[in-house]
DSSP file (Angstrom, degrees, kcal/mol; ACC not computed):
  #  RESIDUE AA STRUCTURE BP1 BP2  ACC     N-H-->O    O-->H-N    N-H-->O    O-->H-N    TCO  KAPPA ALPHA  PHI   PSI    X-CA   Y-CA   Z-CA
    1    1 A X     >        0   0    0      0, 0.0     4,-2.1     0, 0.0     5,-0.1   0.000 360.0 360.0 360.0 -47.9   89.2  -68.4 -114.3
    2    2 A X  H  >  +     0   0    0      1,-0.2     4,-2.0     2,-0.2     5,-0.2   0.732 360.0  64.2 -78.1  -3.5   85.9  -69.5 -112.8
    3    3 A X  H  > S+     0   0    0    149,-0.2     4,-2.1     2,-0.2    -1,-0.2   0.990 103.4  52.6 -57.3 -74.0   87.4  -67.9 -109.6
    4    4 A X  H  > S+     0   0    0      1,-0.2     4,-1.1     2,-0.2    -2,-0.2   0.723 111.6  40.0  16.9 -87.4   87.3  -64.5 -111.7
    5    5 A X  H >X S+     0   0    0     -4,-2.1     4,-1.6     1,-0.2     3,-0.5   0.880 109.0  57.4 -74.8 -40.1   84.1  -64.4 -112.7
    6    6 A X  H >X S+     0   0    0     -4,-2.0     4,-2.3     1,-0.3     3,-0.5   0.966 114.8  44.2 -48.3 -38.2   82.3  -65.8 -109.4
    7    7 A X  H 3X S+     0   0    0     -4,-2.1     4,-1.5     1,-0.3    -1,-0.3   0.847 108.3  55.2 -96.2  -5.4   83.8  -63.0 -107.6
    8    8 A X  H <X S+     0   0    0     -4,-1.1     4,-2.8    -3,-0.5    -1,-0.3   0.774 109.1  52.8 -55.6 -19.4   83.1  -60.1 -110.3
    9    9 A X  H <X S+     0   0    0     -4,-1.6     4,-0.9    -3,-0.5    -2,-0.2   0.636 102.8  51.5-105.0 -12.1   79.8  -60.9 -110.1
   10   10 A X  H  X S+     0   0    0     -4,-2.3     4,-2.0    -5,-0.2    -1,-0.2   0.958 121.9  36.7 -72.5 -51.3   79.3  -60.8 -106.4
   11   11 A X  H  X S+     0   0    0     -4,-1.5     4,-2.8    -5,-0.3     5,-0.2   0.858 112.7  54.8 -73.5 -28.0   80.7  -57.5 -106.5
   12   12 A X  H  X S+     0   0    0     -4,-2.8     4,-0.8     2,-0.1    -1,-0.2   0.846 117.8  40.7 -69.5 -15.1   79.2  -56.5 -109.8
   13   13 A X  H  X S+     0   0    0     -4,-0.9     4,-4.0    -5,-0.2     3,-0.4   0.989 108.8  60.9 -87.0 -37.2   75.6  -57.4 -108.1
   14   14 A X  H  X>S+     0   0    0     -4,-2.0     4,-3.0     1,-0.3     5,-0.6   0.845 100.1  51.7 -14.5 -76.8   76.3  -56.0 -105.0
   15   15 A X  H  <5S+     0   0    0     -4,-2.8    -1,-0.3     1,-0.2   122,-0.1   0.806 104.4  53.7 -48.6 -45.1   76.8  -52.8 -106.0
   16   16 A X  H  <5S+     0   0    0     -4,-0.8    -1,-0.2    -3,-0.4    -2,-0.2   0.921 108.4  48.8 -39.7 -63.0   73.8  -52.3 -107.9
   17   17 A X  H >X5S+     0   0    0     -4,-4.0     4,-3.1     1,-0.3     3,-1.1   0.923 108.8  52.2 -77.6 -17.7   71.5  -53.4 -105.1
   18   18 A X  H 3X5S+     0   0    0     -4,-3.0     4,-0.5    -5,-0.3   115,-0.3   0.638 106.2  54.4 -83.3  -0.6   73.2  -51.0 -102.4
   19   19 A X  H 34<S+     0   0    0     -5,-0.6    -1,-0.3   114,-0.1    -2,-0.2   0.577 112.5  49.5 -99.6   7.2   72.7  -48.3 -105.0
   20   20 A X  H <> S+     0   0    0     -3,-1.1     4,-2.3    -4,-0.1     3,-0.5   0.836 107.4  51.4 -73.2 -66.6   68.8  -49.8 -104.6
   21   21 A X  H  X S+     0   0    0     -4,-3.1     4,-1.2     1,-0.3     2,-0.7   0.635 105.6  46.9 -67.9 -11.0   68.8  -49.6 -101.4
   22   22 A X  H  < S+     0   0    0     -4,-0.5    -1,-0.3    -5,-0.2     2,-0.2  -0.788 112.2  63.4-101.8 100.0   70.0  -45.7 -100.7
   23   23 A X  H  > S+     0   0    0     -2,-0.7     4,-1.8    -3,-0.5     5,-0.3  -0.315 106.7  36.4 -30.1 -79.9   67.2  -45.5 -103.6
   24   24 A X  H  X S+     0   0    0     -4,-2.3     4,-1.3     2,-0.3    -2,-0.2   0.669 114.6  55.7 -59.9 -42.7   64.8  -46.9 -100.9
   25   25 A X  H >X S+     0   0    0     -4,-1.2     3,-5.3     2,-0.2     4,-0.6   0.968 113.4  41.1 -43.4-103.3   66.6  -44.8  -98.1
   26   26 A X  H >4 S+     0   0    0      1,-0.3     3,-1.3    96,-0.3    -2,-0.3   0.738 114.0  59.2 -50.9 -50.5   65.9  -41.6 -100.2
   27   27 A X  H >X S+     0   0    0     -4,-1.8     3,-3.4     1,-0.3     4,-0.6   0.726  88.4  75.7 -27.0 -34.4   62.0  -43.3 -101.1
   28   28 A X  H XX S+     0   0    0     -3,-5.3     3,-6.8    -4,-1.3     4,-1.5   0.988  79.9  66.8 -60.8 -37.5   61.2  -43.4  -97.6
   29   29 A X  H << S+     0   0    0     -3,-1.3    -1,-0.3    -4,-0.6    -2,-0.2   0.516  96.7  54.8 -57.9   0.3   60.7  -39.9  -97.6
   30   30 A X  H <4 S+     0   0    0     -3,-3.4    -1,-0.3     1,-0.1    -2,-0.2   0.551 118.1  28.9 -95.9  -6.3   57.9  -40.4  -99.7
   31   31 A X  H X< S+     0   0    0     -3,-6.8     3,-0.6    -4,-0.6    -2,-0.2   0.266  88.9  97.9-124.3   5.0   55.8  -43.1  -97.4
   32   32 A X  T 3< S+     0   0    0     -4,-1.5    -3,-0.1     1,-0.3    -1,-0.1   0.868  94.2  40.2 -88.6  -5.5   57.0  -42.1  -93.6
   33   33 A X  T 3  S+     0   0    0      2,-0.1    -1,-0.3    84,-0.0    -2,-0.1   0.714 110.2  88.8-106.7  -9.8   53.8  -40.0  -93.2
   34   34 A X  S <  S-     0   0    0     -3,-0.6     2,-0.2     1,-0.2    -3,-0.1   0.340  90.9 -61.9 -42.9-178.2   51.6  -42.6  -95.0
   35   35 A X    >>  -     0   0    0      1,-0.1     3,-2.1     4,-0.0     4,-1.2  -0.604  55.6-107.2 -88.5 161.2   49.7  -45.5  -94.3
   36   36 A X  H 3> S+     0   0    0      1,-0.3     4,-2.7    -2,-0.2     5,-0.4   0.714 112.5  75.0 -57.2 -20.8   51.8  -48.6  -92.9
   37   37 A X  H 3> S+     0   0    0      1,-0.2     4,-2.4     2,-0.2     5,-0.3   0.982  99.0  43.8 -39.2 -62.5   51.4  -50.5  -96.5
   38   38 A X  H <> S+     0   0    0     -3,-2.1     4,-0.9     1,-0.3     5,-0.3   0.909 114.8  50.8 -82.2 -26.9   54.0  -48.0  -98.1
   39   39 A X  H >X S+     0   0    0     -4,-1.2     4,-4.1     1,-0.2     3,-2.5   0.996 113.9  48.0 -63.2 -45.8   56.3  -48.6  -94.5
   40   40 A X  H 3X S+     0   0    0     -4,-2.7     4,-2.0     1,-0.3    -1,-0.2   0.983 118.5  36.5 -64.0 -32.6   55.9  -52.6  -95.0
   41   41 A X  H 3X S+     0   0    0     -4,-2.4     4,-0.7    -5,-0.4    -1,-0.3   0.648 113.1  57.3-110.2   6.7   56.8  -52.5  -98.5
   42   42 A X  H <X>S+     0   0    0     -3,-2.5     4,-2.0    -4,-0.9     5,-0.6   0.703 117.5  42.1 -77.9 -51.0   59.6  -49.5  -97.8
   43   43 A X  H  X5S+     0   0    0     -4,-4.1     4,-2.2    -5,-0.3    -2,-0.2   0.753 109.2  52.3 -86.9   1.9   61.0  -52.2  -95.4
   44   44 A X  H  X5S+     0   0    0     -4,-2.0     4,-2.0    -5,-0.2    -1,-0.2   0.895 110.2  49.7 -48.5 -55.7   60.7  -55.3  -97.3
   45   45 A X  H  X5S+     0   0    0     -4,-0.7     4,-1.7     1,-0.3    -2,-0.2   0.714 116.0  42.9 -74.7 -26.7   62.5  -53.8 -100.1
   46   46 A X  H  X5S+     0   0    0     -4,-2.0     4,-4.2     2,-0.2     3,-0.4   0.927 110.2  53.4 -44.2 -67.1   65.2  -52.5  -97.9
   47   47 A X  H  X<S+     0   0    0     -4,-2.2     4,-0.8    -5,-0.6    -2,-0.2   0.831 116.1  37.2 -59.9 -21.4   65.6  -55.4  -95.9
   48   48 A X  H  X S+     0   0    0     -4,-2.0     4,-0.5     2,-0.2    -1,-0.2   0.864 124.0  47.0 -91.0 -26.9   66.1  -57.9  -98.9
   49   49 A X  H >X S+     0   0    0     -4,-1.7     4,-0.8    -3,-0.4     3,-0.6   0.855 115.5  47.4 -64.4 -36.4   68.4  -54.6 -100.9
   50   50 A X  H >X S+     0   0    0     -4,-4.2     4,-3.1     1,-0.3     3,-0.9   0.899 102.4  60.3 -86.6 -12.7   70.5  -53.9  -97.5
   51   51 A X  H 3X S+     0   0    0     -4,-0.8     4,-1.3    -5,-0.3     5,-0.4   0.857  95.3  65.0 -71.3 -29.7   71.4  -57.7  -96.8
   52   52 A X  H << S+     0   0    0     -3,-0.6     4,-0.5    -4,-0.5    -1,-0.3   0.747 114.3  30.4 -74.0 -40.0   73.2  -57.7 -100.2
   53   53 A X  H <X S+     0   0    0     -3,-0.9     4,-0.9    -4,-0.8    -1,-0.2   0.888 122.8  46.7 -73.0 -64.1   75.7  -55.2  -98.7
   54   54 A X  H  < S+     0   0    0     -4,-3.1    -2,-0.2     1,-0.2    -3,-0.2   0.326 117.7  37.1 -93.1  18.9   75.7  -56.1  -95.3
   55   55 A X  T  < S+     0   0    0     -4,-1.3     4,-0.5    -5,-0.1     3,-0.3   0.380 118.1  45.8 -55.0 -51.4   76.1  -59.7  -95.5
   56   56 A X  T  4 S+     0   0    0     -4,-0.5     4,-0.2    -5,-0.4    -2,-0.2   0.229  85.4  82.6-105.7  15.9   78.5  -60.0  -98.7
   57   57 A X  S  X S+     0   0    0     -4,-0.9     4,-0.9     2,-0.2    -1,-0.2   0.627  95.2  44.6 -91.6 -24.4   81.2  -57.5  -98.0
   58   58 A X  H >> S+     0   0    0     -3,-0.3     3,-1.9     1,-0.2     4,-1.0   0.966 116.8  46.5 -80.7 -52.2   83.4  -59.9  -95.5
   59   59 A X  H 3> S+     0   0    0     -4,-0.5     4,-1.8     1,-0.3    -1,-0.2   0.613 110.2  50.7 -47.9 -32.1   83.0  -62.6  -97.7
   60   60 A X  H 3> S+     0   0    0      1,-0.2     4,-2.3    -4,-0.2    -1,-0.3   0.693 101.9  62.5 -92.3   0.8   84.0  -60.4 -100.9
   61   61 A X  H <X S+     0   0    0     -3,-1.9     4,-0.8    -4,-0.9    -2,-0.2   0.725 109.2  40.4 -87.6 -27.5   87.0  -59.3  -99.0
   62   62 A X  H >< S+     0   0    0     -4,-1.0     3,-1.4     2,-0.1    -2,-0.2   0.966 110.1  63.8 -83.1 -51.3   88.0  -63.2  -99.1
   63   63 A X  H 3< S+     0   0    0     -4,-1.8    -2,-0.2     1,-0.3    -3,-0.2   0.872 111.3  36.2 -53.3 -54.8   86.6  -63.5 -103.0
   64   64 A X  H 3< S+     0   0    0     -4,-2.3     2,-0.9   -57,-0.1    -1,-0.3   0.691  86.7  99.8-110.4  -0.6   89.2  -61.2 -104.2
   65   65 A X  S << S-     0   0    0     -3,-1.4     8,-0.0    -4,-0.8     5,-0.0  -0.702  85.6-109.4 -82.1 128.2   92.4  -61.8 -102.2
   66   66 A X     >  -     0   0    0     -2,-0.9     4,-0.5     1,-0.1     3,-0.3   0.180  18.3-117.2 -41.6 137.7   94.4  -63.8 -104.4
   67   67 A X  T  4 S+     0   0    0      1,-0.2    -1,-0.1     2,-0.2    -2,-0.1   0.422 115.5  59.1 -82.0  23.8   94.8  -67.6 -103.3
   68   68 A X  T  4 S+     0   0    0      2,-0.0    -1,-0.2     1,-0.0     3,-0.2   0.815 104.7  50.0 -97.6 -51.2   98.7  -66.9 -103.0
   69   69 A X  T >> S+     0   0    0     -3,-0.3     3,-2.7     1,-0.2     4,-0.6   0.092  73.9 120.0-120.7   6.0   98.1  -64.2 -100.5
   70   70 A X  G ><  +     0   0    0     -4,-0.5     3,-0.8     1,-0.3    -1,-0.2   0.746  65.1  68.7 -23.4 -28.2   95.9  -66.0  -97.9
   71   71 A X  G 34 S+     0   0    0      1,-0.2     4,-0.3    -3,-0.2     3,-0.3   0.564  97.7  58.7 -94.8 -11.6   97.8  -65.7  -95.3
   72   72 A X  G <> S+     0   0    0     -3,-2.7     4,-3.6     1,-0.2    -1,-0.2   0.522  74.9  97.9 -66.8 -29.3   96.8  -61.7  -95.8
   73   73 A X  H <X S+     0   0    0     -3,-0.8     4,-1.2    -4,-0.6    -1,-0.2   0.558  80.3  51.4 -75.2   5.5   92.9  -62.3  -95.4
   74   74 A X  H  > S+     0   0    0     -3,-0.3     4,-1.4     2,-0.2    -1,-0.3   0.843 108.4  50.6-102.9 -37.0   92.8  -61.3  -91.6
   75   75 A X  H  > S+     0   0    0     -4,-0.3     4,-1.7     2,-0.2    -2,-0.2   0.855 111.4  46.7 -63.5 -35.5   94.5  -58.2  -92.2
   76   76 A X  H >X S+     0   0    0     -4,-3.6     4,-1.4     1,-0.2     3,-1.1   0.986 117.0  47.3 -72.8 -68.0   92.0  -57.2  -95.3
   77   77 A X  H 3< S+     0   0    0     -4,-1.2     4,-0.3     1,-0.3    -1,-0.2   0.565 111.5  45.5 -88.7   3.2   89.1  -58.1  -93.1
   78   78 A X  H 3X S+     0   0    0     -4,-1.4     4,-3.2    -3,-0.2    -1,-0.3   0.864 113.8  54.0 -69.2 -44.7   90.3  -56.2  -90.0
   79   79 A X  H <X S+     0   0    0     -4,-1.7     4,-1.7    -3,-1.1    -2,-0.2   0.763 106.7  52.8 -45.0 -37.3   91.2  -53.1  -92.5
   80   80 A X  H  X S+     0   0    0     -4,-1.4     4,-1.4     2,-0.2    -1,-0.2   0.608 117.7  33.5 -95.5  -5.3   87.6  -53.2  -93.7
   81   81 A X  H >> S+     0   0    0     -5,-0.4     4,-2.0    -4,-0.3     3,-1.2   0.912 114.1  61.1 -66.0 -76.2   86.1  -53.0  -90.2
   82   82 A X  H 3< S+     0   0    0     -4,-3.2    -2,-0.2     2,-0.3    -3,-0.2   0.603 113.5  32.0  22.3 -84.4   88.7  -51.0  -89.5
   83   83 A X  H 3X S+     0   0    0     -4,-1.7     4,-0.5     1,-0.2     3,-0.4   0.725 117.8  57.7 -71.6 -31.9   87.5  -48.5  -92.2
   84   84 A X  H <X S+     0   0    0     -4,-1.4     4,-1.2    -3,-1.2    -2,-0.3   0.786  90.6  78.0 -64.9 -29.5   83.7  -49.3  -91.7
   85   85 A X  H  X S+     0   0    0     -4,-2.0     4,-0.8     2,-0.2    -1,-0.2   0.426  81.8  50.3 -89.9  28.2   83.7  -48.4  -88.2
   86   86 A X  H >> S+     0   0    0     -3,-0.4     4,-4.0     2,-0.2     3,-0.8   0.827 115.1  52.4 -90.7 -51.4   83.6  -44.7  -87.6
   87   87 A X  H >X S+     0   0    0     -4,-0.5     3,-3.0     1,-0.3     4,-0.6   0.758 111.7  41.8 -42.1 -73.5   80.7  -44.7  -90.1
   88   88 A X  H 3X S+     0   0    0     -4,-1.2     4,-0.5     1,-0.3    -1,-0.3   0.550 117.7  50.3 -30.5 -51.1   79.1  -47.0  -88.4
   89   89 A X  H << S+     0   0    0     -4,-0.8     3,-0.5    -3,-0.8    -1,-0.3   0.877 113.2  42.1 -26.0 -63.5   80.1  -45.2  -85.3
   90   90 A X  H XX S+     0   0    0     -4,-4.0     4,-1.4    -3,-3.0     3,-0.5   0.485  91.9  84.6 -95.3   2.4   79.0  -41.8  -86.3
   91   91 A X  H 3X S+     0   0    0     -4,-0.6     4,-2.9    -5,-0.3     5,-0.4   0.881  90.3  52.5 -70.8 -35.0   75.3  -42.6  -88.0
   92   92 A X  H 3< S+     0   0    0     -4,-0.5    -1,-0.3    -3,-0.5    -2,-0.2   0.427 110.5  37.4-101.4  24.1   73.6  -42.6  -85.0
   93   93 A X  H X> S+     0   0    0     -3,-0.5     4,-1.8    -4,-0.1     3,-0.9   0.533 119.4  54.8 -80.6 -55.8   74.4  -39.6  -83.3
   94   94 A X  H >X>S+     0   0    0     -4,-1.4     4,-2.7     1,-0.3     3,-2.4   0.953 109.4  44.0 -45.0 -69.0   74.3  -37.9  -86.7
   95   95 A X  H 3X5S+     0   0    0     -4,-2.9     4,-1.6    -5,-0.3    -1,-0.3   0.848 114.3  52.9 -53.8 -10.8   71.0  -39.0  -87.5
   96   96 A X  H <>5S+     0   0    0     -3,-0.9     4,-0.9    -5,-0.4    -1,-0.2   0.678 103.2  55.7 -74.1 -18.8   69.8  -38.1  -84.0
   97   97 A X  H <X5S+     0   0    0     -3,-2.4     4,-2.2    -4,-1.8     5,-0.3   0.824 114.0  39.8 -94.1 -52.3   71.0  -34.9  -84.3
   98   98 A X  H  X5S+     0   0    0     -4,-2.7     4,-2.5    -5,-0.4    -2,-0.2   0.904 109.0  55.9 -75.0 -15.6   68.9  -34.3  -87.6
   99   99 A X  H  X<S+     0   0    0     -4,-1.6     4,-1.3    -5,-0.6    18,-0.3   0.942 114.2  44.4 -88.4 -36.3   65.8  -36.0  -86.6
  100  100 A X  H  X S+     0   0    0     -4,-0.9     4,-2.1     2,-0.2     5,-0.2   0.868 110.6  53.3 -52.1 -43.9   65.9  -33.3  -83.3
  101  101 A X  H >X S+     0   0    0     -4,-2.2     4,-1.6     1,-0.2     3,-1.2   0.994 107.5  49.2 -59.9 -51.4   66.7  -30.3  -85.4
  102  102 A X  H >X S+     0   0    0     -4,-2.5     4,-2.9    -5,-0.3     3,-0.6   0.900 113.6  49.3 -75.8 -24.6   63.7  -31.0  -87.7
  103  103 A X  H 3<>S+     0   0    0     -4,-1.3     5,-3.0     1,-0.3    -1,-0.3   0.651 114.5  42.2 -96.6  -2.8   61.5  -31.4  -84.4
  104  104 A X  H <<5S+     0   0    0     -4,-2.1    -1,-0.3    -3,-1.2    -2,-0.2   0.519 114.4  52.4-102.5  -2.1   62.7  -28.0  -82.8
  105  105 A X  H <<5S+     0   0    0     -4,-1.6    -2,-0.2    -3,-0.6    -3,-0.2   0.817 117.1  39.2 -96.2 -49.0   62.4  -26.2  -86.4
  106  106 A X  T  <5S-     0   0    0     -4,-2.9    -1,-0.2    -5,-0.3    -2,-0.2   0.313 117.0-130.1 -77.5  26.9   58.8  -27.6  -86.4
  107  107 A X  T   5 +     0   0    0      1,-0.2    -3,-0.2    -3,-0.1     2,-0.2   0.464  60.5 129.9  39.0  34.7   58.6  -26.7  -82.4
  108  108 A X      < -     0   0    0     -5,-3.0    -1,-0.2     4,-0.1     2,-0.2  -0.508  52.2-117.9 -92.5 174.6   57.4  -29.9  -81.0
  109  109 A X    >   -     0   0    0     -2,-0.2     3,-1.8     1,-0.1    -1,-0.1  -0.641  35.7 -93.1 -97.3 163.4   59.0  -31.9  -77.9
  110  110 A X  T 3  S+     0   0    0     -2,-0.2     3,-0.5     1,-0.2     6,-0.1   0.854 123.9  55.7 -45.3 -53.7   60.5  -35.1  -77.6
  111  111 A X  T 3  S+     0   0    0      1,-0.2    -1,-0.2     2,-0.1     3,-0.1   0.542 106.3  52.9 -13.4 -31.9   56.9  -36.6  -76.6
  112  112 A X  S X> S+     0   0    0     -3,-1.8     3,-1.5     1,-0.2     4,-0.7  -0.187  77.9 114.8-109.9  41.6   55.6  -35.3  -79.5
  113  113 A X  T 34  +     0   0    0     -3,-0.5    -1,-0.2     1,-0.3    -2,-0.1   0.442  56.6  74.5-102.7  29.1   58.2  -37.0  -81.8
  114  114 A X  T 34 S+     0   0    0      1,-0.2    -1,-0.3    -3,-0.1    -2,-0.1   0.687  98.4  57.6 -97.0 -17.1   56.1  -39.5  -83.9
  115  115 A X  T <4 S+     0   0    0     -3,-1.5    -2,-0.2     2,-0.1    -1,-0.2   0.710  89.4 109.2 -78.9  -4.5   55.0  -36.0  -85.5
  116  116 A X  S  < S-     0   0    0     -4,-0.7     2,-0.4     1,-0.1   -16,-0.1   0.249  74.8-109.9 -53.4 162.9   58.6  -35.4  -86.4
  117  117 A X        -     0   0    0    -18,-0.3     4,-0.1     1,-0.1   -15,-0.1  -0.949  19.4-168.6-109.7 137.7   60.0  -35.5  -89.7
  118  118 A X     >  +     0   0    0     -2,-0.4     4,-1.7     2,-0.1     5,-0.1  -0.118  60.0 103.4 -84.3  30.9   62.4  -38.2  -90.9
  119  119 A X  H  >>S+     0   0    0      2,-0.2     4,-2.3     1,-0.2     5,-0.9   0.864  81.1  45.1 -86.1 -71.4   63.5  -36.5  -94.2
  120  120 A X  H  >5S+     0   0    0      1,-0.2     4,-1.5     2,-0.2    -1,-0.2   0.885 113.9  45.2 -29.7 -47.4   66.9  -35.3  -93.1
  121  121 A X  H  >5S+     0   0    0      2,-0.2     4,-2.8    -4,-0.1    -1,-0.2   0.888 119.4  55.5 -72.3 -46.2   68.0  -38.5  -91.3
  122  122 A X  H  X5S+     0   0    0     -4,-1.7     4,-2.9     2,-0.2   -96,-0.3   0.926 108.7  36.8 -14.1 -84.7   66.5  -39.8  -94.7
  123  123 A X  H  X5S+     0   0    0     -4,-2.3     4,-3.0     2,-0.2     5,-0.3   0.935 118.0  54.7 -65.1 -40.1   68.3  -38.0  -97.3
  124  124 A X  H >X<S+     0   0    0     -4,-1.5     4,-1.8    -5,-0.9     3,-0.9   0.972 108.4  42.9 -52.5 -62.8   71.4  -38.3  -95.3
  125  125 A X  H 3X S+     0   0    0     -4,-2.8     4,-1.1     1,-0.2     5,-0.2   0.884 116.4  60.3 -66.4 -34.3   71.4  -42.5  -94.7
  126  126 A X  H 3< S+     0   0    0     -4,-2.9     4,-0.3     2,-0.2    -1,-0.2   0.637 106.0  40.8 -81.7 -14.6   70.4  -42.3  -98.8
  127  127 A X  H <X S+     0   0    0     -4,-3.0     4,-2.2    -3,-0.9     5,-0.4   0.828 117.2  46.4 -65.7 -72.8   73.6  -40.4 -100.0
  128  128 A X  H  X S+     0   0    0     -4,-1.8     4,-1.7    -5,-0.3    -2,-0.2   0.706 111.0  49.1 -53.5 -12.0   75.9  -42.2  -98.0
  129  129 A X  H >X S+     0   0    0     -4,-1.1     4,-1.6    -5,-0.3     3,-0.5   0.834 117.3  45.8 -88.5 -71.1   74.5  -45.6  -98.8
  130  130 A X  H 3> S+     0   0    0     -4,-0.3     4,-2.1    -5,-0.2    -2,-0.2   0.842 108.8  52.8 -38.9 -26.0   74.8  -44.3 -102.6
  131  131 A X  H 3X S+     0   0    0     -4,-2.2     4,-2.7     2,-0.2    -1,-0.2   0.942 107.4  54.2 -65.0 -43.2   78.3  -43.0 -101.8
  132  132 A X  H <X S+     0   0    0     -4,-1.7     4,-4.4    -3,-0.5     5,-0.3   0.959 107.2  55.3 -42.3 -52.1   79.0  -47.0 -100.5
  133  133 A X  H  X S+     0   0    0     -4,-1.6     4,-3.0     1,-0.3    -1,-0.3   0.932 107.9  46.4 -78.0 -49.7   77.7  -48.1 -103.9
  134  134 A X  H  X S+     0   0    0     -4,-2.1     4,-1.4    -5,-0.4    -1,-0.3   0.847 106.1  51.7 -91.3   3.8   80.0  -46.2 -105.6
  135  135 A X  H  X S+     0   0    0     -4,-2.7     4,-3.0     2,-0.2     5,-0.3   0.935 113.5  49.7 -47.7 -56.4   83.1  -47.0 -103.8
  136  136 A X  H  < S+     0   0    0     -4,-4.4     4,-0.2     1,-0.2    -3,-0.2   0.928 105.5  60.2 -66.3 -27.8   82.1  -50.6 -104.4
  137  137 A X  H >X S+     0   0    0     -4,-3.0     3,-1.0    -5,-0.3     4,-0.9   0.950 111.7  42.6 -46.5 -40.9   81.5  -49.6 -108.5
  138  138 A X  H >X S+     0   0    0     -4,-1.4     4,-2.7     1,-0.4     3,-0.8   0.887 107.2  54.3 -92.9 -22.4   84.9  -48.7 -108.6
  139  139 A X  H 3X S+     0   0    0     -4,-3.0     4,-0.5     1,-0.2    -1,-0.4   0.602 106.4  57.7 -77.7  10.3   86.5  -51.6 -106.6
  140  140 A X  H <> S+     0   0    0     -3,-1.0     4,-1.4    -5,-0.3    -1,-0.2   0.807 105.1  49.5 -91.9  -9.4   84.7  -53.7 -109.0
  141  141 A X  H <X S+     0   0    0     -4,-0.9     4,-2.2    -3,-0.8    -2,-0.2   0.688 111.9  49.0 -70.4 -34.9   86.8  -51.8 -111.8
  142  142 A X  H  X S+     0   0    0     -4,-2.7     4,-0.6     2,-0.2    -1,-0.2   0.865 110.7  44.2 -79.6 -24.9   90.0  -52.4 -109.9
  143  143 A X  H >X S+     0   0    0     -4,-0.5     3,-1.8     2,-0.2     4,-1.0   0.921 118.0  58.3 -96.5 -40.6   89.7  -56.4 -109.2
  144  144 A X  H >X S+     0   0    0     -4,-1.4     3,-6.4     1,-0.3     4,-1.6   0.818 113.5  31.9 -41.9 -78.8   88.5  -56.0 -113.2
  145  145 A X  H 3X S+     0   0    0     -4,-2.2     4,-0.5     1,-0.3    -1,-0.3   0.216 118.9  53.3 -81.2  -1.3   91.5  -54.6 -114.2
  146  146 A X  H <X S+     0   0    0     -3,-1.8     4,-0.8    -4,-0.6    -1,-0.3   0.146 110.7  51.9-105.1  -5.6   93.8  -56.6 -111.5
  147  147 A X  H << S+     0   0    0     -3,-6.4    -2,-0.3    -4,-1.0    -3,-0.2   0.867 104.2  54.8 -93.6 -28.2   92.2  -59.8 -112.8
  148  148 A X  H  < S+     0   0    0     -4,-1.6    -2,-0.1    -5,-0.3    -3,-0.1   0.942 112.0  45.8 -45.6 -75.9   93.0  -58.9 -116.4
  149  149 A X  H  < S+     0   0    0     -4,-0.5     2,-0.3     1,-0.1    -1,-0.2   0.712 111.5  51.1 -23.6 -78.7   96.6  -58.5 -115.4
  150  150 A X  S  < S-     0   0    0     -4,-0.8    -1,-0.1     1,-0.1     2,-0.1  -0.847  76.0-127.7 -99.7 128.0   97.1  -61.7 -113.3
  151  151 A X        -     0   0    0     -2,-0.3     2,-0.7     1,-0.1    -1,-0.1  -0.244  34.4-125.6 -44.7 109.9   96.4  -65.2 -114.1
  152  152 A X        -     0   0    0     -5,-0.1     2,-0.2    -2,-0.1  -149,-0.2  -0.808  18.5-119.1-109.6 148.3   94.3  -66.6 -111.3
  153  153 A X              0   0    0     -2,-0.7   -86,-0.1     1,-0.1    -1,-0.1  -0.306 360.0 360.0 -66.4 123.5   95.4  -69.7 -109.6
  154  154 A X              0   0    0     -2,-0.2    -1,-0.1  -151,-0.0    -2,-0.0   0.374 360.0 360.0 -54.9 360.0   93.0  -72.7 -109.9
């Protein structure tokens, strides 16, 4: 039982703060032409919102396989690389690709790219981190409704 709850509650906090952090992702776009106060305290709040994600997801991939099914846990955490890495893959060309478009629609060069805009590459890393957050809402719905079901082993 206290198995249960520790590991809804990693996932139920989890989720919350990666739907903080593509908050903050979509926020940058308010500070990236400001003074460096609003960048420090864009990247404080990030760095302490994105660790929540990217720290506790191998670990919750052990939390919720079932202590019967151990012998399983290499295969869930290969699956969830597995399935994380084309994103992972494909963010930095993508975001390279917008952060160039916005500097040839505003007609600078590459030299000139500190005037560049980061709002595309922006909005972009702050959906998909909100999409993340709700894929994890709903796996927190499923290990609900799969603890209900089955009695976990002490």
């Amino acid at each position: 039982m206290v198995r249960a709850l520790l590991t809804a509650q990693a996932i139920e906090i989890t989720s919350p703060s990666t739907a903080l952090a593509g908050v903050c992702c979509l926020c940058v776009i308010a500070v990236q032409h400001s003074n460096t106060a609003g960048v420090v305290v864009f990247d404080v709040a990030y760095g302490i919102l994105s660790g929540s994600y990217v720290a506790v997801l191998p670990a919750m991939v052990a939390q919720i396989t079932a202590a019967d099914e151990m012998t399983k846990l290499g295969n869930r955490s290969g699956l969830m690389f597995l399935v994380a890495a084309p994103g992972a893959l494909a963010v930095g060309p993508i975001t390279g690709r917008l952060i160039v478009r916005s500097l040839v629609r505003h007609s600078l060069t590459l030299q000139a790219a500190g005037n560049g805009s980061y709002t595309g590459a922006a909005i972009y890393a702050g959906v998909v981190v909100l999409f993340g957050s709700a894929l994890l809402l709903a796996a927190s719905v499923v290990f609900r409704r799969r603890a209900r079901r089955r009695p976990v082993a002490a």
